[in-house]
N, C-alpha and C positions, 0 to 999 in steps of 0.2 A: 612818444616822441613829441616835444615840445616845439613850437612856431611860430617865431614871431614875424609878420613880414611889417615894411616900413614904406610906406609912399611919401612921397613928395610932391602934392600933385600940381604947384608951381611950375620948377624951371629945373629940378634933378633928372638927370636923366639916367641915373641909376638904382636897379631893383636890389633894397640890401634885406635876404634873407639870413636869418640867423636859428640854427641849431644849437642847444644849447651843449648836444654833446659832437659838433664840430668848432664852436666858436662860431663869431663875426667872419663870413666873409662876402664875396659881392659875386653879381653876374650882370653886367648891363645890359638895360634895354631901356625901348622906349618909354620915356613918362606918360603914363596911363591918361586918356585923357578926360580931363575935369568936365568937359559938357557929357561925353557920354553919360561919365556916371550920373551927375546931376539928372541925369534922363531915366535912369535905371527902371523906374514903374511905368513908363510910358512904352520905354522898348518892351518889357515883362507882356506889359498888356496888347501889344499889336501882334509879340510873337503866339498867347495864346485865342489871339483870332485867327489864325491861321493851322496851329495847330490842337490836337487834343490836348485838354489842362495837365495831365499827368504826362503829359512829353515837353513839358516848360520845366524845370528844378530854377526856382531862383532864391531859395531860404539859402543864407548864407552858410550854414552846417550840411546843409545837401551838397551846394556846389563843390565841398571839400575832397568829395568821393571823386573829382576830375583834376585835381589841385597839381598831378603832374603825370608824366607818364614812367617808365621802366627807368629813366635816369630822375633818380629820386634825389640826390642832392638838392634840385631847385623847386620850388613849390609856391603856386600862386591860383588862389580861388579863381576861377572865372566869374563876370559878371552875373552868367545865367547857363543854363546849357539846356539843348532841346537836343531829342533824340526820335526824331521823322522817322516814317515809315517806306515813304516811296519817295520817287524819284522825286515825283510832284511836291510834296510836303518839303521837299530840300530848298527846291527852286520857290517855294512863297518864301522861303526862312532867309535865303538870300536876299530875295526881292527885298524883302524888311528891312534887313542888316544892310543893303545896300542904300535902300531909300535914306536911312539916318543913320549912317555914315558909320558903321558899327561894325569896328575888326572880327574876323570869324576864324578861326582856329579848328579843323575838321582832326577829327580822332578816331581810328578804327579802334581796336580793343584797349590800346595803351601800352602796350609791350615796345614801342619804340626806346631804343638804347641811346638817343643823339638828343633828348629833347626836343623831338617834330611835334609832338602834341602839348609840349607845356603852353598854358593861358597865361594869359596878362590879365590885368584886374578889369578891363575895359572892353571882354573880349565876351564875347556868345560863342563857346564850346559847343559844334557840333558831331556829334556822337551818330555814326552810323549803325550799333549793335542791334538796332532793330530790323534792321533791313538783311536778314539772313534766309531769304527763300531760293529755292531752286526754281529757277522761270522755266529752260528746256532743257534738255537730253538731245542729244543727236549722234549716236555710237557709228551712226556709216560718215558723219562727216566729221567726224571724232570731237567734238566742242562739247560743253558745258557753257550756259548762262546763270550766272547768280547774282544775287542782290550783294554787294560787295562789303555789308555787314558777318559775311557765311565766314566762318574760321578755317583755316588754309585744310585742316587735317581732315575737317569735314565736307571737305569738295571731295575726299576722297570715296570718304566715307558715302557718297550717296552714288559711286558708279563703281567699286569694288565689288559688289557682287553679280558685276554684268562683265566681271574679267577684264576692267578697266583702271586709271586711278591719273593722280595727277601730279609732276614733279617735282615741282620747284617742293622744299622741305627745309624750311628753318627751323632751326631748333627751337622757337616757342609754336612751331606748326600746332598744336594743342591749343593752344589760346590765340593766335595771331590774325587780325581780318584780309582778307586778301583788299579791304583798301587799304592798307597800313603797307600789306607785299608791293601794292604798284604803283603807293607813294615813295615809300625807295626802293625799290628792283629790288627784293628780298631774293635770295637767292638757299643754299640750303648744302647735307652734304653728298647730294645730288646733281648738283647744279655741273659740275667736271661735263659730263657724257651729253644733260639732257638743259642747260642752259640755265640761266636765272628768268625771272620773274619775265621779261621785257622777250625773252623768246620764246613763250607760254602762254602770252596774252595778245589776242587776235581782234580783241573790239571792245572799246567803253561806250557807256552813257556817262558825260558831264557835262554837270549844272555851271555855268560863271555866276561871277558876283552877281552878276545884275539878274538873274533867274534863267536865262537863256539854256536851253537842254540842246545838249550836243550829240551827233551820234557820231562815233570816231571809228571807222577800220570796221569789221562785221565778221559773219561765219567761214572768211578764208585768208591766209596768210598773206600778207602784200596784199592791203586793199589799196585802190589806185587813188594817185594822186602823189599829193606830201607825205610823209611819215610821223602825221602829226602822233602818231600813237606813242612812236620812241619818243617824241616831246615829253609826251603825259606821263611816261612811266618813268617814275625816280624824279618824278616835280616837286616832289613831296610836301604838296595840297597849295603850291601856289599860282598854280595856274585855275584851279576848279576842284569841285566835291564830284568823285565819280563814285557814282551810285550802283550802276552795272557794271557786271563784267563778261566777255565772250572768253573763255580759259581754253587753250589746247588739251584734251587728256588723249591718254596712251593706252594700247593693250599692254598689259600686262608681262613681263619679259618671262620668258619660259622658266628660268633658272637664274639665280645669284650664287654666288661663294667669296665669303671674305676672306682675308689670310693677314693675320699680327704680323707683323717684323720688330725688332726687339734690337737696338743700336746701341753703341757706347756713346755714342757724342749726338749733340744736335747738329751740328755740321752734317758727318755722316748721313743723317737721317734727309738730311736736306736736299743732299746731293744723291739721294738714289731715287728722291721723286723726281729731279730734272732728268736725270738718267731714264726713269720711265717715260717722261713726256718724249725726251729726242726721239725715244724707239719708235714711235711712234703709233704705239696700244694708246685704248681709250679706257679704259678704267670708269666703273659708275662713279668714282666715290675714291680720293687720296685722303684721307684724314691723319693729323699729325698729334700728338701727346710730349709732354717733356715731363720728368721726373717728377717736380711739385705735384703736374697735375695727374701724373700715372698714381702715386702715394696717398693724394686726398682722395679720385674715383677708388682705387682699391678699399680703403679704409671705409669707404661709401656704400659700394654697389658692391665688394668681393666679387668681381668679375673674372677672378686668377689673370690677371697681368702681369707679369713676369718685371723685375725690379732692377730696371736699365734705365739709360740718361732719355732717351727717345723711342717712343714707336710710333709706326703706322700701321692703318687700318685701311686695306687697298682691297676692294671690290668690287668683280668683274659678273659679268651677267648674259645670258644666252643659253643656246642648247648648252648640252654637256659635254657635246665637242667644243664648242665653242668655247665654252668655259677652261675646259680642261688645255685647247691649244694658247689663248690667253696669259692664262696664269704660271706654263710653263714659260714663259720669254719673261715674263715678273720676276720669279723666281729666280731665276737665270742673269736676269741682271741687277738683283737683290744680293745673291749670293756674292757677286765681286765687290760688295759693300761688309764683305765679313760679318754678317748679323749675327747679332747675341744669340737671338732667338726666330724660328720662324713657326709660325703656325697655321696649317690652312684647316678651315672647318669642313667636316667631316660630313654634319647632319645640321638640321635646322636648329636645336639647341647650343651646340657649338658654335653657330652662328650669330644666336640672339646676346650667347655670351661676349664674344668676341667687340659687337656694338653696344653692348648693355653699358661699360666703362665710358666710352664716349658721349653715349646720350645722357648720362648721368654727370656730366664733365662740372656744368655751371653748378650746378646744384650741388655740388661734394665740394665744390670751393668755397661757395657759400657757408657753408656749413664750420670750418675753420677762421675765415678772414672777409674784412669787405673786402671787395678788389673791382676794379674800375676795368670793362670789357672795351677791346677797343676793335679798331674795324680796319686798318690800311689793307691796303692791297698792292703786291709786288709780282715782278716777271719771276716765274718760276724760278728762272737760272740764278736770280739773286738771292735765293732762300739761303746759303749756307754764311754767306755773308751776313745778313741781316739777322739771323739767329745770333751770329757770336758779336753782334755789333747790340744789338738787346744785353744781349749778355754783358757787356760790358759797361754799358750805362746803367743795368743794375747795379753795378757795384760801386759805379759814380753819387747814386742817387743815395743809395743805403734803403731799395724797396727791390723785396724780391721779386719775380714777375714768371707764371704759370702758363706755357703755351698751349694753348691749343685752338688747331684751327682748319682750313679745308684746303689744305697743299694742293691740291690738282691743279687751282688754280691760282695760287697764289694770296686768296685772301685769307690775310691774319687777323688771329685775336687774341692777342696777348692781353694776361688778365696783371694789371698790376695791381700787386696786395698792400694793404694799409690799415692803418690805426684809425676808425673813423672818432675813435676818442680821445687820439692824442693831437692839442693844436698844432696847426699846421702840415698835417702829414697829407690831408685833400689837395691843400694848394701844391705838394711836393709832388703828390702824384699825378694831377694835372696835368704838371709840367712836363715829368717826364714823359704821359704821355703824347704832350707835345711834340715833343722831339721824336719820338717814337713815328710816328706818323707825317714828319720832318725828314726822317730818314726811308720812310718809304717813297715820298714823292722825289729823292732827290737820286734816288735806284731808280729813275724811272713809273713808279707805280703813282696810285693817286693817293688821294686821303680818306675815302670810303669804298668798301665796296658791297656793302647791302645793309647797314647802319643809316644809312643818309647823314645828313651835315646838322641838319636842326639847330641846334644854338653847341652845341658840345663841340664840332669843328669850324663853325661859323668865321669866328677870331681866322683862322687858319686859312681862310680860302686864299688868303693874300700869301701866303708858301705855292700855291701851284698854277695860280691864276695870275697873268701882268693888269693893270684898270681897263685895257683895252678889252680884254675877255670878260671881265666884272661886266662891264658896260653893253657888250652882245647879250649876255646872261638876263641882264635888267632890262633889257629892249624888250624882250621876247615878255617878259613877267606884263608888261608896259600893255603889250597887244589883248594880253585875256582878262587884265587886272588891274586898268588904269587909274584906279583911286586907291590902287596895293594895300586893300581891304583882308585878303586872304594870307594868314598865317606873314604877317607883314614882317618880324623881327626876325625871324627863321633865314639859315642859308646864306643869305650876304655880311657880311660886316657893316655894319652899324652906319660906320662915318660913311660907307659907299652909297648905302642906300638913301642916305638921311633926305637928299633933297627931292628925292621920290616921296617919301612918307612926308614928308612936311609940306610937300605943296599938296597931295592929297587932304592934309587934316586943318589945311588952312584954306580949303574950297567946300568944306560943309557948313 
């Protein structure tokens, strides 16, 4: 894949990246600025006084390995990137980046889908993935500490054999750093029963710009005072770099069993998760599928999915009474839904199959088309509506679009598919995603709900936010971050922030 980028490092205040198999098109931001880089060996050499030389990368074909994160359309080297080891090493990187005035752009693995980790050319890329150790254990007071480099699936991995484990589970749970989960409240298709990200997490360590180490909240839920914790979680790195983390983990639930349902319509499908919410069952786990994507997972994983417009994937958990009185009132009010099909798993194989299509979801789409993942979130009750109202701007737009996403609660991910080789089909589906996520805030819902905003909904905040809420929003950023040093382009729109960022880059 070929790249060219283009600066201006005058008075443009536009980044125009160019693909050669998308064409010219643009994403604004700030103009990189001209003293930093002019500075570039001088910052190189104070950041490796602080840290070890093989934790500085500043050869310009190094930096490329950081050049964007999981929203790969835009791409831009960073100045430098270091990747500390402890907390301490974080807060001298700031202290530095802070003393000469130098934007810092924090990155857990890079799986962010919003552009929360894309750099600017002006930027020091910090890179937590070294920071992956386990600090304590404490199974009577049920927590986990880890260094918040550790990847989500491997918090499990280190208390699963003591009948333990941890819940939030996004589907890049394999790769994703739990600082990446609690810069946007990652949530997972767990998250229905056992919460996202922000009700799982009990206590940070963060670093501010200026090197300052924080200790936030601790080893019990409601620690006193502010709630500055739900500040931190879903700031997504503009408040601080957190370095630790205190996690909630769980024993182990005695028993699960999932059960297919197999629908003629999306509607249908839609209206029988509202119908399970009113009942008022908790269900681990609502998972939703539509044809495209039932056809590309089968073609993928042969999971045997049954070849209807909609299923769900509804999983309940507990003894085996528990289970078993659950999933009879499921049933029960599945059945007045007419389903094509119902399947409940029998054994654990059954079961692994049942999920194997779903977990396989992204990855078999991939496999056919690009398609652009997107993240709104709606009140359950609007789900049969907003399915047929997708549907119908599909057909406006002339881009098909594959759903799948985690009903329980409402947060969608419609995968719009497209030609990344034919001009203009990006900006087309852009758009529609626009509106897509236009129509979620105007049912009531927001515009993320474990994506974060990044630069991909940035444009957009001005659909759910009046300047009065921009301006509480920017206060708050003001209190921990007042030279708006950290991940500064991200989350607000541009012209909202501008006179924050310009009087900070016109005081160094």
């Amino acid at each position: 894949m070929s790249l060219v980028v283009n600066f201006s490092l005058a008075y443009s205040r536009i980044l125009v990246i160019s693909f050669y198999q998308f064409g010219g098109y643009t994403m604004q931001m700030p103009t990189p600025d001209a003293k930093v880089l002019s500075r570039k060996a001088g910052i190189v050499a104070r950041l490796q006084e602080v840290l070890p030389r093989d934790a500085v990368i500043s050869d310009e074909m190094e930096t490329r390995a950081y050049e964007c994160d999981a929203l790969t359309a835009y791409k831009c080297p960073p100045l430098a990137v270091v990747l500390p080891s402890s907390t301490e090493e974080v807060a001298a990187v700031l202290r530095v980046c802070h003393n000469m005035g130098v934007p810092v752009v924090p990155r857990g693995s890079g799986t962010s889908l919003a552009g929360g980790a894309l750099p600017t050319a002006d930027c020091v890329l910090l890179g937590v993935a070294r920071m992956n150790d386990v600090l304590e254990t404490d199974y009577e007071n049920r927590f986990i500490r880890v260094q918040t480099g550790r990847t989500n699936l491997s918090v499990t991995g280190a208390v699963e054999s003591d009948g333990f484990f941890y819940a939030p589970d996004p589907s890049s749970q394999l790769a994703c750093a739990i600082a990446g989960n609690i810069a946007m409240n990652s949530g997972g298709a767990h998250c229905l029963k056992y919460g996202v990200t922000t009700n799982n997490l009990m206590g940070v360590t963060m670093v501010q710009m200026d090197g300052t180490i924080l200790q936030i909240g601790g080893k019990h839920l409601d620690a006193g005072g502010y709630d500055l914790l739900g500040l931190i979680c879903g700031s997504e790195g503009q408040l601080g770099v957190v370095t630790e983390a205190t996690l909630r983990i769980l024993p182990k639930p005695e028993g699960a069993r999932p059960v297919l349902m197999g629908f003629d319509a999306n509607e249908v499908a839609g209206a029988c998760v509202a119908d399970i919410i009113k009942a008022g069952v908790l269900p681990v786990a609502i998972e939703f599928m539509d044809r495209p994507c039932i056809e590309a997972t089968e073609a993928f994983a042969k999971a045997g999915y049954p070849m209807c417009e909609a299923l769900l994937i509804v999983e309940v958990e507990g003894s085996p009474a528990e289970i078993d009185e659950q999933l009879a009132l499921i049933l029960e009010i599945t059945r007045r839904h007419n389903p094509v099909e119902l399947r409940e798993a029998k054994d654990a194989d059954e079961a692994g199959r049942i999920w194997l299509g779903r977990k396989s979801a992204f990855g078999a789409m991939g496999q056919i088309n690009d398609y652009m993942c997107l993240d709104g979130t709606i009140p359950v009750s609007e789900l049969p509506y907003v399915l047929r109202r997708i549907g119908e701007m599909s057909k406006e737009y002339g881009l098909d679009v594959a759903n799948v996403f985690h009903a329980g609660d409402g947060n969608m991910h419609p995968l719009i598919l497209f030609d990344a080789n034919k001009e203009g089909d990006l900006e087309l589906c852009e758009a529609f995603g626009a509106d897509i996520l236009r129509l979620c805030v105007e049912v009531g819902g927001c515009l993320t709900g474990e994506h974060g905003v990044g630069i991909e909904k940035r444009d957009l905040m001005v659909d759910q936010f009046a300047p009065a809420d921009l301006e509480a929003q920017m206060a708050v950023k003001d209190v921990f971050d007042p030279a708006w040093l950290l991940n500064p382009a991200k989350v607000f729109p541009l012209a909202a922030s501008e006179s924050r960022r310009s009087v900070a880059l016109a005081a160094e």
